[in-house]
C-alpha positions in Angstrom: 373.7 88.9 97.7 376.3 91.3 96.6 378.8 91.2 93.7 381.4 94.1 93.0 379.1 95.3 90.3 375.4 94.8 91.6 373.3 93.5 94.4 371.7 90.4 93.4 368.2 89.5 95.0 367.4 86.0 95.6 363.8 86.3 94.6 365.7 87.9 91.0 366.9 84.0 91.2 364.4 81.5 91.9 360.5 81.8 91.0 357.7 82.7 93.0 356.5 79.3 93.6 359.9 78.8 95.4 359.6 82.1 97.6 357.6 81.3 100.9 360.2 78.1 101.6 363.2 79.3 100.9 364.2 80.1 104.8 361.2 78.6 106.2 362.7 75.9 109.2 359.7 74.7 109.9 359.2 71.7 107.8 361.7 69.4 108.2 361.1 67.5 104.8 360.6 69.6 101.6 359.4 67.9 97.9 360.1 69.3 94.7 358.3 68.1 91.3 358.3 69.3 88.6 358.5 68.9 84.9 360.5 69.9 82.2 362.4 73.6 82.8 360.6 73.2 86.2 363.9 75.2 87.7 364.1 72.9 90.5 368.0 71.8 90.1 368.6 75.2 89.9 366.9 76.5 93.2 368.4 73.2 94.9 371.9 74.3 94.1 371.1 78.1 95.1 369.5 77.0 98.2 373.4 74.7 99.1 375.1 77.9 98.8 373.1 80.5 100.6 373.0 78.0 103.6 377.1 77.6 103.8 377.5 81.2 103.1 374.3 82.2 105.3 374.7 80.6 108.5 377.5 80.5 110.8 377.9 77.1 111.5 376.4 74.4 109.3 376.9 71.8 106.7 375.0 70.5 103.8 375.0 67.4 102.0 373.9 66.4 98.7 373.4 63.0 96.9 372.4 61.4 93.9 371.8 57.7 94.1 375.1 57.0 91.6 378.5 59.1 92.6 378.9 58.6 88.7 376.2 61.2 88.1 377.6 63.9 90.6 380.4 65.8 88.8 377.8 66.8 85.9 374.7 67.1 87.3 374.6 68.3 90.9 378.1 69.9 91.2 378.2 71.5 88.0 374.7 73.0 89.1 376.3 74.7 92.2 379.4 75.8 90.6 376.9 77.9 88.4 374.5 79.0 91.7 378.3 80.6 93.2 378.0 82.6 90.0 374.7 83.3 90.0 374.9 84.8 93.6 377.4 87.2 92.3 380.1 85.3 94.5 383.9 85.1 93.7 385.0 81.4 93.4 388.2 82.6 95.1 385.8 82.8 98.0 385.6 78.7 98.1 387.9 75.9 98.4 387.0 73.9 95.5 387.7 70.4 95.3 386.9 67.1 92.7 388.4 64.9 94.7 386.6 64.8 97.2 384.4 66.1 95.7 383.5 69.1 98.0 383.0 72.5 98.4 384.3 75.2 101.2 383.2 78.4 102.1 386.4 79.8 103.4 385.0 82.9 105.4 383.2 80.7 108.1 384.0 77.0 107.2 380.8 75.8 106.1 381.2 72.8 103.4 379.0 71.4 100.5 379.6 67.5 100.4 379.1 65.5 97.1 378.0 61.8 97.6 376.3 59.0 95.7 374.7 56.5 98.0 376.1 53.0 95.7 375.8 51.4 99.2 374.5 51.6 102.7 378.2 52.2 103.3 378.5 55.4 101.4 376.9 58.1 103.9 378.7 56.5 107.1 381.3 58.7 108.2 380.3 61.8 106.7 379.0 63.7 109.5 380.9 66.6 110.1 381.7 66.8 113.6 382.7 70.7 113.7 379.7 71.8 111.9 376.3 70.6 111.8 374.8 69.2 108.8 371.3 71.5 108.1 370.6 70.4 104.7 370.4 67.2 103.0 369.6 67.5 99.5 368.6 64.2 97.5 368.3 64.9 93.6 366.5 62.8 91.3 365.0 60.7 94.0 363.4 58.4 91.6 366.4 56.9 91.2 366.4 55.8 94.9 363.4 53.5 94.4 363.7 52.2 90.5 367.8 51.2 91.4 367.6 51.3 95.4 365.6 50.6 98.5 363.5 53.0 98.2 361.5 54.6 101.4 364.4 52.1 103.9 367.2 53.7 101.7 366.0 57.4 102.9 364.8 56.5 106.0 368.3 55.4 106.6 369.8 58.6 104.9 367.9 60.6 107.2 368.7 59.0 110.6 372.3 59.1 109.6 372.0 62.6 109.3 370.0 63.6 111.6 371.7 62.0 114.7 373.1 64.1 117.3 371.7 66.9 115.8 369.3 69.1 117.9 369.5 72.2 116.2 367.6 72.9 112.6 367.5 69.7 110.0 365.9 69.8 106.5 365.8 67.2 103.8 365.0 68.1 100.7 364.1 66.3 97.8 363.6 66.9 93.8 362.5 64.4 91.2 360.2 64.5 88.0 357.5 62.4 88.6 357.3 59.1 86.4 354.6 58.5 84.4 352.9 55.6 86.3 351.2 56.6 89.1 351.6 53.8 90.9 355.4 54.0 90.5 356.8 53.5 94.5 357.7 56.9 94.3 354.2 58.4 94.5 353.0 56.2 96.5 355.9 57.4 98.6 355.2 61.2 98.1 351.2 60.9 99.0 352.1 59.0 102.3 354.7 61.8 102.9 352.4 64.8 102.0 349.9 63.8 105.1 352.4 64.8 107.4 352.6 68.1 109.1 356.4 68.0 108.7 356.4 67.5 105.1 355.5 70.6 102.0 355.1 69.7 99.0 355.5 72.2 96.0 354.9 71.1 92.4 355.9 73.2 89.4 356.2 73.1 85.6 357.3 75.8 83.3 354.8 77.8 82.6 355.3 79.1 86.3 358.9 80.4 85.1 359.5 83.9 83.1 359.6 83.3 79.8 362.6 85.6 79.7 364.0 82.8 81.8 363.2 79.8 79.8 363.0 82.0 75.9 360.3 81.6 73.4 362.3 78.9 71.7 361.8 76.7 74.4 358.0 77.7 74.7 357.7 76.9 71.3 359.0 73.5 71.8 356.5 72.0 74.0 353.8 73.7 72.4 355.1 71.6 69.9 354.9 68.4 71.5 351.0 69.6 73.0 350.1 69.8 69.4 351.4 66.3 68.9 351.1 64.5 71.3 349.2 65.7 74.6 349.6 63.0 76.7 353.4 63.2 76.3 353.5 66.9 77.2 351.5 66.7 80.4 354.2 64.1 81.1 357.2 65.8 80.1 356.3 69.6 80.9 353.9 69.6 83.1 355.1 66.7 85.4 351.8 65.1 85.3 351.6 60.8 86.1 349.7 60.4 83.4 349.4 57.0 83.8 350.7 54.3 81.3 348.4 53.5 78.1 348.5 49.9 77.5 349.9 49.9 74.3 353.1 51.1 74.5 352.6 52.8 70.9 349.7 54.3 71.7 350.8 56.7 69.1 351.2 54.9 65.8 349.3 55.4 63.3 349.4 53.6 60.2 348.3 56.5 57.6 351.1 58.7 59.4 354.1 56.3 60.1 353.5 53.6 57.1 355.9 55.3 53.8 356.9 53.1 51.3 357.8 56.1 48.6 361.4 57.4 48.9 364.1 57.0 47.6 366.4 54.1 49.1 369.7 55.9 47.8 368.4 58.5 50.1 369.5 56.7 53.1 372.5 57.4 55.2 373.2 55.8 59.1 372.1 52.3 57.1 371.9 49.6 60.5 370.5 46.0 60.5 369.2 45.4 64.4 369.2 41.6 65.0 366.5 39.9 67.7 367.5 36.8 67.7 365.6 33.8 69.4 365.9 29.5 69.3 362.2 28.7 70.3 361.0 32.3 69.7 361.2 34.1 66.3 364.1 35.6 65.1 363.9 39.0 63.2 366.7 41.2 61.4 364.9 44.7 60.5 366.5 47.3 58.4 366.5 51.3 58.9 368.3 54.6 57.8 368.1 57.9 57.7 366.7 59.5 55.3 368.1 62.8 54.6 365.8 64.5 52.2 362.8 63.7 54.4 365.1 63.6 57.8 363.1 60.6 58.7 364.3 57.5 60.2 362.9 54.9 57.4 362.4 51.5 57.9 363.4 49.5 54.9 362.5 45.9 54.9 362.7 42.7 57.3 363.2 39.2 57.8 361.2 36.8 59.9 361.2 33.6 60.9 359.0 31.8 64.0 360.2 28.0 64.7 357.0 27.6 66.5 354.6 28.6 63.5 356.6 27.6 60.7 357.0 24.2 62.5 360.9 24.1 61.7 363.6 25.5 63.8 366.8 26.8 62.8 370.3 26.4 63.7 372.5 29.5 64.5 374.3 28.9 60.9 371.5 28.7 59.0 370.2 32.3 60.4 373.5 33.4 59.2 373.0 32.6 56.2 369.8 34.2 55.3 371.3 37.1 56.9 374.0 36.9 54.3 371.2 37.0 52.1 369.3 40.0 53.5 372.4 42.0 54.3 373.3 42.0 50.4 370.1 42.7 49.8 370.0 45.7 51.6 373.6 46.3 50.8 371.9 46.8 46.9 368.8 48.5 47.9 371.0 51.2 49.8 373.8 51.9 47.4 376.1 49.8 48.7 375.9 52.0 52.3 378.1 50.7 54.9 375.6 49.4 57.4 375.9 49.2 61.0 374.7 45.6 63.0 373.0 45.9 66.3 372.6 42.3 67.6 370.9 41.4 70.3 373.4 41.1 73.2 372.5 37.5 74.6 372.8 35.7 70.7 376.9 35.8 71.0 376.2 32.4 69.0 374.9 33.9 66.0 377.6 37.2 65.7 380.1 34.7 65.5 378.0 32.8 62.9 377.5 36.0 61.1 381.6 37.4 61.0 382.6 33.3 59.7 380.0 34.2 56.8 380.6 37.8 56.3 384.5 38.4 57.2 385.1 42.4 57.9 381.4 42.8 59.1 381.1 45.3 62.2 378.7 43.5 64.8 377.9 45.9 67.6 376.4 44.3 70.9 372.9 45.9 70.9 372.1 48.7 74.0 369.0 46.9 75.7 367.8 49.6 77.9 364.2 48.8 77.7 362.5 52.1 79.5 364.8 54.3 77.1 364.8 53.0 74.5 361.0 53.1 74.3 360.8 56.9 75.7 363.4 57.4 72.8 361.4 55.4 69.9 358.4 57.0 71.3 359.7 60.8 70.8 360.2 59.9 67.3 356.9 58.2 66.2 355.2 61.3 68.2 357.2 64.3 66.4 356.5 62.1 62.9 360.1 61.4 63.0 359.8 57.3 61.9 358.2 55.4 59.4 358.2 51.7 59.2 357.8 50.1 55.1 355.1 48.1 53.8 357.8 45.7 53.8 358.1 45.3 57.3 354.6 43.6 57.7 355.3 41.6 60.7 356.9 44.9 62.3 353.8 46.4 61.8 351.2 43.8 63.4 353.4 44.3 66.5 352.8 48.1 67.1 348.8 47.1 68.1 350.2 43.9 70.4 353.2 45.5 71.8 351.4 46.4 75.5 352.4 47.0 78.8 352.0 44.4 81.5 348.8 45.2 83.7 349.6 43.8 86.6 353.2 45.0 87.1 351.4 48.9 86.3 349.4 48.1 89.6 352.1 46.7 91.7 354.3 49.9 90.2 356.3 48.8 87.7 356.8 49.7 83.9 357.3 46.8 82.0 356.0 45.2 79.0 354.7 42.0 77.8 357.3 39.6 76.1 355.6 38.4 73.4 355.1 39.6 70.0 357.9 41.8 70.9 360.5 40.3 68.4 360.3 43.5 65.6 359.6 45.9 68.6 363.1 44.8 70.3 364.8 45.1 67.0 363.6 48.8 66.4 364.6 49.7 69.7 368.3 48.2 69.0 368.8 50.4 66.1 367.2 53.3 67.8 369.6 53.5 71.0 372.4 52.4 68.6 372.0 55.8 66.4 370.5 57.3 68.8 373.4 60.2 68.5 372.1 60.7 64.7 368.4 60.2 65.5 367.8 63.2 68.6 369.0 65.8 65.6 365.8 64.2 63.8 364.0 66.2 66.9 363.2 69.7 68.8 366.4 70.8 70.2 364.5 70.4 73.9 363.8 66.9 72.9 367.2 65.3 72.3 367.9 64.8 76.0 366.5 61.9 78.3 363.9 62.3 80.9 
């Protein structure tokens, strides 16, 4: 590659890992893991542009599962690679909508697509010019939210029809942590056939002049606090799942009772609200002398145990009561309620009782909310008060279905999960405020 100031060489570009398959035509399906700074989305988007601008005649495609996720993921990344290559973006017809790109010199296109439906790929063959490349990006997506293996079985025969000449698929994801996740199951099937290479990279494989010592630093960070996580996150290990979810708790590190309440900014109440089941409102803030998120105190009441169930007006009341309560202990801090999305009921309840209070309908992302929680126990980034007893008794029972693990799927058992759901509420909800708590590297979702 050539720019008006300096030839750029590819291998300058990509690592050395990446080298041998670059132009090699004889596989016909390529996989990319990785983990964290693995440079994968980066030598997928280089790879789009040296085919368009490479070959003669040819096309490439690439998809996500979601078009939603295109425009700043995938695209974005090839608008840099044109850069990278020392290109002029005067060379390319650049368009959003559609969302393509066009090498004008020969032709060649790059096309954008999501795959929403089975409906979304039909159509897009290019009749003039062959598609060579199909690129899928974060394919994990494809079996957690699609078909799976029939979803890109059916990508690939769309594709490939009519289409003698060269054909590669190529496909990039991080792998999850379960290794029985449909997507390595997947990905062993695929790596016995002679069609199929497999590479698998993390960042130690990069230049650190690449990556910079800050981001070395980082996940030396996380090694020294939490191992499992790293091989996870860096080195794009399935670790498998440890059956208690908060495998990381411990109750001499994360248990604090001794600060100062006045201390507390980002004040939130998360509600979990239940008839038969128990009901829980747990308090947290932000610390900012300690930059901690600090639990304050709870409320908890189980129909079953206590043998007397209550009605949706009498929670609001004693959550009247505890919202004052924490109201004083905080300064009088405006505080923030995250309510569990399915107790409508009660919100109601709660704005007759407390007129002006801001309710927000809780964000009950179960997977992330846990990663995100999880981050912050492991970087000693959340403590819980002794006041938040029955909070506590539920880090050692909050565990992860074994039989879903098997059959490949990450989800945990609902029960004693009342405080657990409640902590996660507040978490996604100042989630923007908690990820500064963390390593720069860390504020981002896997």
């Amino acid at each position: 590659m050539t720019s008006p100031n300096k030839e750029i060489k590819l291998s300058s570009l990509i690592i050395k890992k990446y080298h041998d398959t670059f132009n090699n035509t004889s596989y016909v399906h390529k996989i990319f893991t990785s983990g964290r700074a693995g440079t994968k989305s980066s030598r997928g988007a280089i790879k789009a542009v040296y085919k368009v601008i490479s070959d003669d005649s040819c096309s490439v495609v690439v998809l996500r599962k979601f078009h939603n996720k295109l425009k700043k993921t995938v695209y974005k990344e090839v608008l840099r690679a044109i850069k990278r290559l020392g290109l002029d973006k005067k060379d390319f017809k650049i368009t959003v909508s559609p969302m393509e790109i066009k090498y004008l010199k020969n032709g060649n296109t790059i096309y954008f697509t999501g795959n929403d439906s089975i409906d979304d790929t039909k159509g897009m063959i290019d009749e003039e010019k062959p598609i060579k490349l199909v690129i899928l990006d974060e394919l994990t997506e494809f079996f957690e939210k699609g078909d799976g293996e029939d979803e890109i079985s059916n990508i690939e025969a769309t594709f490939i029809r009519g289409n003698d000449e060269e054909f590669c698929m190529e496909y990039y994801f991080n792998p999850p942590r379960n290794k029985k996740a449909p997507v390595m199951k997947w990905l062993e099937k695929m790596k016995k056939r002679e069609d199929v290479k497999h590479i698998h990279v993390d960042y130690r494989d990069v230049p650190v002049e690449w990556l910079g010592q800050k981001l070395i630093d980082s996940a030396l960070a996380m090694k020294s606090v939490d191992e499992q996580m790293y091989n996870w996150i860096w080195l794009g290990m399935s670790v498998g799942l440890s059956e208690v979810v908060y495998y990381m708790f411990d109750e001499k590190k994360h248990i604090n009772n001794s600060f100062d309440r006045k201390a507390l900014i980002h004040v939130g109440i998360a509600i979990d609200y239940g008839q038969l089941n128990a009901t829980t409102f747990q308090a947290f803030g932000i610390n900012q002398n300690t930059m901690i998120m600090q639990g304050i105190n709870e409320y908890y009441h189980s129909g079953r145990t206590s043998g007397k169930q209550k009605a949706p007006s009498e929670y609001a009341s004693d959550f009247k009561m505890f919202y004052m309560e924490i109201k004083s202990l905080t300064g009088n801090k405006k505080i923030d309620v995250f309510i569990d999305p399915s107790a409508r009921g009660l919100a109601e309840e709660i704005k007759r009782q407390i007129p002006g209070i801001r309710i927000i309908g809780a964000d009950n992302k179960v997977s992330l909310g846990i990663e995100r929680t999880q981050k912050l126990l492991a970087f000693g980034k959340l403590n819980v008060s002794t006041d938040q007893s029955n909070l506590i008794d539920e880090f050692g029972s909050y565990k992860y279905d074994k039989d879903k693990i098997e059959k490949g799927k990450e989800e945990v058992v609902k029960q004693s999960d009342h405080g657990m759901d409640a902590m996660r509420y507040y978490v996604m909800g100042k989630w923007k405020f908690l990820k500064l708590l963390l390593p720069e590297t860390e504020r981002g979702d896997n």
